[in-house]
N, C-alpha and C positions, 0 to 999 in steps of 0.2 A: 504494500500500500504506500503510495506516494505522502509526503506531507504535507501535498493541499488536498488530497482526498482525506487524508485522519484528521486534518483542520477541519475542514467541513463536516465531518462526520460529528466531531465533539461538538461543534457549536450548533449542529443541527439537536443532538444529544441536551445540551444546557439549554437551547430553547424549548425544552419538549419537558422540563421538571416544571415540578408544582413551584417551588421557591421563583425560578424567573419571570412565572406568569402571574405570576403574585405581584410581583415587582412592576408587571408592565399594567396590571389591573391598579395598582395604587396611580402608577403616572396618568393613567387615563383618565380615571376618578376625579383627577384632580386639574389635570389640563384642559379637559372636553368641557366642562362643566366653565371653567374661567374663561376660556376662550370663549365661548359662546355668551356670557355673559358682558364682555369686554367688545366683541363684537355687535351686540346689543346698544349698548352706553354708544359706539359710534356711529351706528344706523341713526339712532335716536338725534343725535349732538346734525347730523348732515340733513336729517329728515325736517328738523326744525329749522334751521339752517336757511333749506329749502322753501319751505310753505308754509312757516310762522315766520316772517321774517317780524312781524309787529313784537311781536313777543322777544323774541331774538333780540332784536334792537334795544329793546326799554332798557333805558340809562339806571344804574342801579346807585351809583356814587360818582361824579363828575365825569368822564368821559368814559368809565369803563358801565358796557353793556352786557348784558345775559351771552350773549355770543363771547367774548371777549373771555367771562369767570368760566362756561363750560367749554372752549378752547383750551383753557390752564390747563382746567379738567384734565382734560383728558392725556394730558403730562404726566403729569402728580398719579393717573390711577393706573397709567403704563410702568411709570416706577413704580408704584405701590406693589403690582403683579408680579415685577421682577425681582423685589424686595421678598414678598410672600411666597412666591416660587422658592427660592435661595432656602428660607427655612424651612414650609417643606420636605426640600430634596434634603436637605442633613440631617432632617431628626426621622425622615420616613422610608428614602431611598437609597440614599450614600452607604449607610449601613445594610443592606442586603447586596446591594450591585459590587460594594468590594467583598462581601463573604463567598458571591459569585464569580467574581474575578480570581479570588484567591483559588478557589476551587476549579478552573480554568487552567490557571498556573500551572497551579499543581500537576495536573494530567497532562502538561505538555511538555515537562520538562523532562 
């Protein structure tokens, strides 16, 4: 058996355990969910954008308008995402993906 056939073979093997699919059902849980909600907030932010433009407009504090504060928005809630992605992956992913990797190693060495 050549070495990208036993490569292949293991990592077809380490996708096919309970422990990696676990791992990939955590990341989903948790990305499908954010992303569609974050996808949401910007439909919504373009939608109003679009065809409330009254509402958009109203001045809220001298020259800054509703368009203007959910603009920021949607700054502030892209970091926010990145920020809560990052913890997360450390306290719920990082710890299984290297018990996986280690376990990887192992059998290739």
């Amino acid at each position: 058996m050549t070495t990208r056939q036993h490569d292949s073979s293991l990592y077809e093997e380490i996708q096919a355990t309970e422990r990696f699919q676990e791992l990939r059902r955590r990341f989903r849980n948790w990305a499908f969910p954010m992303t569609a909600a974050f996808l949401a907030w910007y439909l919504l932010y373009v939608v109003l954008s679009g065809w409330a433009r009254d509402f958009m407009g109203m001045k809220l504090f001298g020259n800054i308008n509703v368009a203007l504060v959910f603009g920021l928005l949607q700054f502030v809630s892209t970091f926010w995402i990145a920020w809560a992605y990052s913890r997360f992956a450390e306290r719920k992913l990082d710890p299984m993906a290297d018990e996986i990797r280690h376990e990887v190693e192992g059998k290739t060495e």
